[in-house]
C-alpha positions in Angstrom: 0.0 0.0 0.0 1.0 3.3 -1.0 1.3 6.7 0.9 1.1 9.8 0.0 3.8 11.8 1.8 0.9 13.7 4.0 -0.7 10.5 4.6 2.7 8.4 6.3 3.0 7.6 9.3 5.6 8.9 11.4 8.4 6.0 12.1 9.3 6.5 16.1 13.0 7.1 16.3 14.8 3.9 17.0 16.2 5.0 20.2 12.4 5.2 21.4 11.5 3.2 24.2 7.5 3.4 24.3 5.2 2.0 22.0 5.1 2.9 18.3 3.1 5.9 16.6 0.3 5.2 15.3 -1.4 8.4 14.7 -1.2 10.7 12.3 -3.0 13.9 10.1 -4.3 14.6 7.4 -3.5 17.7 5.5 -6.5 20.7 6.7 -7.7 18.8 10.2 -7.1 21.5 13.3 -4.5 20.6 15.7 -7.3 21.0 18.5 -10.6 20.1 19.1 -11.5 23.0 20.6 -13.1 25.7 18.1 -13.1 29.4 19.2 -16.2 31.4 19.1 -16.7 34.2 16.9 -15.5 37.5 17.5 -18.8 38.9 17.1 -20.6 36.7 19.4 -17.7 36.6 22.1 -18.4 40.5 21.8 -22.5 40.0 22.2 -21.8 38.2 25.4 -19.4 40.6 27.2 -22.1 42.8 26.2 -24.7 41.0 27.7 -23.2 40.0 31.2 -22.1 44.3 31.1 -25.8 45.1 30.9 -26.9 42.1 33.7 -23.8 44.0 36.2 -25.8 47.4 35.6 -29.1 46.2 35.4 -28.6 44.2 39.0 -26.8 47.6 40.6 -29.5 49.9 39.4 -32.1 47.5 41.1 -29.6 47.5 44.5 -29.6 50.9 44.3 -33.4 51.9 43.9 -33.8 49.2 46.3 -31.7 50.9 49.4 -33.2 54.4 47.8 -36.8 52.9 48.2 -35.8 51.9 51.8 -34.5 55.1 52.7 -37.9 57.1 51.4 -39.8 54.5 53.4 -38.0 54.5 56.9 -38.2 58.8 56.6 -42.1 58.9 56.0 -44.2 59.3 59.3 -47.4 58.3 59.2 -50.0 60.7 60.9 -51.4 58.0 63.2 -49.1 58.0 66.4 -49.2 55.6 69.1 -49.6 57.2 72.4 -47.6 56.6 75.8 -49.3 58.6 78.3 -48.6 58.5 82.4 -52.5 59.2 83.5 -55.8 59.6 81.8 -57.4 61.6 84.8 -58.2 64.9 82.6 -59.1 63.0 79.3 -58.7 60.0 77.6 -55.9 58.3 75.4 -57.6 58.9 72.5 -58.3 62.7 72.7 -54.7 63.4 73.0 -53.8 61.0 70.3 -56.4 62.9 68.0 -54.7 66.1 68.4 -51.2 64.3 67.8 -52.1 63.2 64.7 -53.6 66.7 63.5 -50.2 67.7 64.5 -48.1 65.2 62.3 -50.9 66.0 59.6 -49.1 69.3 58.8 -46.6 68.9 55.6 -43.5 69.6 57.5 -44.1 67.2 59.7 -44.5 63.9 57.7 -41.2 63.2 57.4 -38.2 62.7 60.1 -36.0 65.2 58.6 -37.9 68.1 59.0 -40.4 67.0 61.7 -41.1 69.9 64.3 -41.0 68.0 67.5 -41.2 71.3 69.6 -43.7 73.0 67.6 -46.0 69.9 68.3 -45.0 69.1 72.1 -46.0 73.4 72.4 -49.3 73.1 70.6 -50.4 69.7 73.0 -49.8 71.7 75.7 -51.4 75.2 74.9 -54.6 72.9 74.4 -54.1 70.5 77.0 -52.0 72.8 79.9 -51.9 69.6 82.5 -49.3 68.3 79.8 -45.8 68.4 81.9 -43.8 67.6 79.4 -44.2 65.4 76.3 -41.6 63.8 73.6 -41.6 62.3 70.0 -40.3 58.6 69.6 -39.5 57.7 65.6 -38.6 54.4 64.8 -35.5 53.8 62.8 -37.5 51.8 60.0 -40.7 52.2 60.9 -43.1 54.9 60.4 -45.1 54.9 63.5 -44.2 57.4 65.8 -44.7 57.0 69.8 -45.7 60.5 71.5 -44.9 60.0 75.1 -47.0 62.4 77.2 -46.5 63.1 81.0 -49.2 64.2 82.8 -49.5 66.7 86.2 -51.7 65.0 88.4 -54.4 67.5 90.1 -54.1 69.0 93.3 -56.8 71.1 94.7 -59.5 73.5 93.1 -59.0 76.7 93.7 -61.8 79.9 93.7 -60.9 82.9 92.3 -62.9 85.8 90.7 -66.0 83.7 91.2 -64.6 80.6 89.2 -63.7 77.6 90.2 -59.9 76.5 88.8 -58.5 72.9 88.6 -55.0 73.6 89.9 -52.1 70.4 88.8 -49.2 69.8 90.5 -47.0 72.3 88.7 -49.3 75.1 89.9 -50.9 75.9 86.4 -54.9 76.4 86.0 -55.9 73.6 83.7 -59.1 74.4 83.6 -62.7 75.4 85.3 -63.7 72.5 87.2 -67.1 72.5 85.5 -65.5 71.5 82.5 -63.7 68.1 84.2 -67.0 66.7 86.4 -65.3 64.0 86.9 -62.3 65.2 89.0 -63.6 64.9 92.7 -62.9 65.0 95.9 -60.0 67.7 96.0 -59.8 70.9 98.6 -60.4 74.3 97.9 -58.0 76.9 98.5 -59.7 80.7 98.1 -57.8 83.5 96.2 -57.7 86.7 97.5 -54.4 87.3 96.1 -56.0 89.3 93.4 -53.9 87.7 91.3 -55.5 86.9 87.4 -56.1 83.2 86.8 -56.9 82.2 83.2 -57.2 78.3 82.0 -53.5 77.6 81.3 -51.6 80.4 83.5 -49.3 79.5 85.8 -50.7 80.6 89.4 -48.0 78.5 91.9 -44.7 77.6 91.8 -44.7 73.6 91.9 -43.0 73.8 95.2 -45.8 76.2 96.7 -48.3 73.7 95.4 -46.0 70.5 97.3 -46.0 73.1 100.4 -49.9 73.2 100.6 -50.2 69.4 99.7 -48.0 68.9 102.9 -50.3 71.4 104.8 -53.2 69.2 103.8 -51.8 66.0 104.2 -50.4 66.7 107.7 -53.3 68.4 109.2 -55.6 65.4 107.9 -53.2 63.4 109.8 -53.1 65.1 112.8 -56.6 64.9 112.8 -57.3 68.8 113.1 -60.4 70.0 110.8 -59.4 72.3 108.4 -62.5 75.1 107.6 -60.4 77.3 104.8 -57.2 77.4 103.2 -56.5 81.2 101.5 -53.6 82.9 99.7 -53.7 86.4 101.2 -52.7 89.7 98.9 -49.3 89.5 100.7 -47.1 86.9 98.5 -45.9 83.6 99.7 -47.9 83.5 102.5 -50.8 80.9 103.6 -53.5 81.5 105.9 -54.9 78.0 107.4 -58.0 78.5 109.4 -59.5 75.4 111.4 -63.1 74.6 112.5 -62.4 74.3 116.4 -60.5 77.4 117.0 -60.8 80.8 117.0 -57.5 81.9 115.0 -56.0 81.1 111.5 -52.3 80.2 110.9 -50.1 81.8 108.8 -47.6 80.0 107.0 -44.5 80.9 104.8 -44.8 79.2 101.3 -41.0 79.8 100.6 -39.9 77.5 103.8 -40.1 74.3 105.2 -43.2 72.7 105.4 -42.6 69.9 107.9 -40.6 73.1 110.3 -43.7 74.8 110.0 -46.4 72.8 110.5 -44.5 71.2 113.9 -44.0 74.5 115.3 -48.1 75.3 114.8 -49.0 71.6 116.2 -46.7 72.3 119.0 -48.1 75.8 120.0 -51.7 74.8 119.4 -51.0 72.3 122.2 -49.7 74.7 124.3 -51.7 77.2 123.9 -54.3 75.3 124.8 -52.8 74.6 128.3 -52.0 78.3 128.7 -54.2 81.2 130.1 -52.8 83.1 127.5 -54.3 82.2 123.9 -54.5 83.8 120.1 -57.8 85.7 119.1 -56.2 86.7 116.0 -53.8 85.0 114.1 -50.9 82.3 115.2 -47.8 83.0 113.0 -45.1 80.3 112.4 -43.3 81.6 109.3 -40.1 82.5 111.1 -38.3 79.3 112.1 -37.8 78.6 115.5 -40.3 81.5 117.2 -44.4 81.8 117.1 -45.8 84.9 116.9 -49.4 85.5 117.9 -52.2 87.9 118.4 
């Protein structure tokens, strides 16, 4: 059999020690079995997996971008954290929160007012102590926590009867709250001008007459009235079984005081000599009397 000279095989060398060569090629066959891809379609997919890269980033990005927008919004319906309920319920404060976070400034955290709304809740509600705006990170509910002044006494002044809290401001006319009871009246002849929301004590004065109350009750001794004279920080105390009142010093110690009047009624009561008048223990350490 002939070959043609592309045809032969290849004779393994002679100093060869593995097995003879048996292959060999014909003229045109590719030395590889491999066949590369077009230019133009090796370019199409680049081009493809470029666009899939973008496509997946611009997604990642609108996606956080979405997030962000979301977690700023605030929705106008907050959830409500209140310390007492004694003036009016949860849900009338909550109604006037949510008017508040209505207002276009104030649906978003960036720009939300948080003073402007604590000041409006408590020009309409003045037994508001203090108040503060919770926002969620991601969420969009706020939380208004609202602390409330608990009431103290009513007090009458210029015919009207005043719901006085805890800080010393007039709430409001004790008509308009029926169902705050049971509280004692202290009479204004301070001549001083008491308007729903006006501050008419300091919140130590009020503590001071709370202690008056509170010991007297006590001690057991009846009081008949409790007035704020024209002369500042001063108390008049006037009981049902004797004959005097008892002036005390709002600006001092109540405990001091109210020891030093227990301590002279007693003795006074031993004692030929006795107040018609007035028994004064706003001086620490002496009783005045007339």
């Amino acid at each position: 059999m002939k070959w043609s000279e592309e045809e032969r095989p290849r004779s393994q060398p002679a100093d060869s020690k593995g097995p003879p060569i048996t292959k060999y090629y014909r003229s045109g066959e590719p030395k590889s079995g491999r066949s590369k891809p077009p230019k133009k379609a090796s370019k199409i997919i680049v081009n493809v997996k470029r666009w899939l890269v973008r496509f997946i980033n611009i997604v990642i990005v609108a996606g956080v971008a979405a997030g962000v927008v979301y977690s700023l919004i605030v929705r106008p319906q907050p959830q409500i954290s209140i310390s007492s309920t004694a003036y009016h319920p949860e849900s009338t404060y909550r109604q006037t929160a949510s008017q508040q976070l209505q207002v276009l400034k104030n649906r978003n955290k960036v720009t939300l007012d948080e003073q402007g709304i604590v000041s409006a809740l408590q020009k309409r509600y003045p037994e508001i102590s203090s108040a503060s705006i919770e926002l969620p990170i991601v969420a969009q509910t706020p939380t208004v926590h609202i602390s409330i002044a608990a009431p103290s006494f009513f007090m009458n002044s210029s015919g009207k009867t005043y719901i006085i809290d805890s800080q010393g401001r007039a709430v409001a006319e004790a008509r308009s709250l029926p169902q705050i009871k049971g509280l004692s009246v202290i009479n204004d002849a301070s001549e001083f001008s008491v308007t729903r929301g006006s501050q008419v004590l300091s919140a130590s004065a009020v503590n001071f007459i709370n202690r008056v109350i509170s010991q007297f009750q006590r001690a057991k001794i009846p009081l008949d009235t409790i007035t704020l004279p024209t002369l500042a920080q001063e108390l008049d105390v006037r009981t049902t079984d004797r004959p005097y009142y008892v002036k005390f010093f709002l600006g001092g110690e109540p405990l001091q005081q109210i020891g030093q009047f227990i301590a002279s009624r007693n003795h006074f009561d031993t004692s030929s000599s006795k107040p018609i008048e007035y028994l004064d223990v706003r001086v620490p350490g002496k009783i005045f009397y007339k």
